[in-house]
N, C-alpha and C positions, 0 to 999 in steps of 0.2 A: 414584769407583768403586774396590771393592779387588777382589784375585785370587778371593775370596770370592764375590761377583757373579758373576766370570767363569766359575767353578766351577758354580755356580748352572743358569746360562745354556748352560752343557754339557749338561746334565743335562736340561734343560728341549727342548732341542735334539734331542737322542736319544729324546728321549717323543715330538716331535713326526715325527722321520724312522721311527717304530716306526708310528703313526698315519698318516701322510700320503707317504710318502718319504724317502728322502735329502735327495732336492734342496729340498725343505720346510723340510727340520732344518738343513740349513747355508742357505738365504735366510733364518732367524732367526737363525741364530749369526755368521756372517760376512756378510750381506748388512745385517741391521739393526741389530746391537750391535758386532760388528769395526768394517765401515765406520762407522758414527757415532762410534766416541773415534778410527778413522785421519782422518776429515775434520777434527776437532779439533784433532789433531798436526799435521795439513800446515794448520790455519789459522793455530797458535800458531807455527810454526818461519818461516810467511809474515813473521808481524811481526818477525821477529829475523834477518832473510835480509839486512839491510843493514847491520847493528851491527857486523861483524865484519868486517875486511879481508881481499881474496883473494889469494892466491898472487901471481895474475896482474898486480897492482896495479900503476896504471903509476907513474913513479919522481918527475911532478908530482903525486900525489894529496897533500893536504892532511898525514895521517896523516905518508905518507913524508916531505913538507920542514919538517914540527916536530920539534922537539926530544925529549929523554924525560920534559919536563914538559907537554906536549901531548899524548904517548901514554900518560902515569901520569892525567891529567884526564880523559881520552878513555875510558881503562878501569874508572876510579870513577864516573865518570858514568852508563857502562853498567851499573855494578852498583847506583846508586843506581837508577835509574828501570827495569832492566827486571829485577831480581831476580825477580819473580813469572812473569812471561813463562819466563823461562831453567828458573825451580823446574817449572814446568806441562810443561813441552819433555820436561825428565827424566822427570817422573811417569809423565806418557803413554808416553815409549819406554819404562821398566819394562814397564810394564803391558799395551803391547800387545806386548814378546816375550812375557812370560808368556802373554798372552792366545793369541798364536800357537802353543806350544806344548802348552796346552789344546787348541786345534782337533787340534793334530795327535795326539794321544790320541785324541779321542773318533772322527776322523773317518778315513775311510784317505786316502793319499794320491793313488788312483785318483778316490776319491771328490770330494776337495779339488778336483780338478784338471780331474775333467769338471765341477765346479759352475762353476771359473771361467774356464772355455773356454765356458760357454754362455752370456755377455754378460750378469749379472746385474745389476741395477739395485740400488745398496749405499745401505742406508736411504733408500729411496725408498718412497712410496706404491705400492703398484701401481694403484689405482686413478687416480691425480695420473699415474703415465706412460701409463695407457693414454688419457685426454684428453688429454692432449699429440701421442701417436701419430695420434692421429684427426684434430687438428687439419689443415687442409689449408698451411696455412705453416707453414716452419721458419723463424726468426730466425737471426740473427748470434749473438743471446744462447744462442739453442737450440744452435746449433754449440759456440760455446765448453764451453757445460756438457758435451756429450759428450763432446768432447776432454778436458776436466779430467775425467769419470769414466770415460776409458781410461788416461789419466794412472796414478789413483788404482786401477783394477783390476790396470795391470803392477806395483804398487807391492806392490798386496797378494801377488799371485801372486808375488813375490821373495820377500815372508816365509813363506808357507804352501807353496810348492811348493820341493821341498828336488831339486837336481840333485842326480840318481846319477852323473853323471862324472866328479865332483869327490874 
């Protein structure tokens, strides 16, 4: 997807909250087109969360008692086999600041901000959640997915809702 799309997807967004609502036009802009390339980034930045050493690193890790021909191996290896992971990583961070900064154009930030304060479901069917609601069990799996799409909704509200105290 280019900024192109995203521009597109504005536009198409603001026909829909002119027709149906606000809360309409951003559940198609940031509920089904934001959140589907942010689950991408937080799936692509998943595979690359262990490649790189932490701060925290304790002083037996493997990394730390090699030498500078075990972290020169170590770093070419990473660039041999996960260049396209790493290029994707970037892509998508481009694209969804731009993308967030679209939003925040087309949409106000009251706006932004009561959509996602009202627990929205980010590329999801609503019809797929509303048989799941209905269901009379909740799963373990059911748990986890809600935690990861609160995860995922403070994540967004970090990019889209901009502190005035700052």
């Amino acid at each position: 997807m280019e900024f192109e799309q995203v521009q597109e997807y504005c536009k198409e967004a603001q026909q829909i909250a002119e027709r149906a609502g606000t809360h309409a036009g951003l559940s198609f802009l940031i509920g089904e087109k934001f959140g589907v390339n942010f689950a991408l980034l937080r799936k692509a930045r998943r595979k690359l969360q262990f490649l790189y050493p932490h701060d925290d690193m304790s002083a037996d890790h493997p990394l730390n008692q090699g030498g500078r021909a075990l972290k020169m191996s170590y770093a070419m290896t990473v660039q041999e086999h996960y260049s396209e992971p790493l290029e994707q990583v970037k892509h998508l961070e481009s694209l969804l600041a731009d993308f967030a900064r679209a939003v925040l154009i087309t949409f106000s930030q009251d706006e932004i901000k009561r959509y996602l304060e009202s627990s929205p479901n980010l590329g999801y069917d609503p019809e797929e959640s509303a048989e799941m609601e209905s269901e009379a069990t909740f799963s373990v799996d059911d748990l986890l997915l809600e935690a990861e799409e609160i995860l995922v909704l403070e994540d967004i509200k970090a990019l889209l809702i901009q502190d005035n105290n700052n």
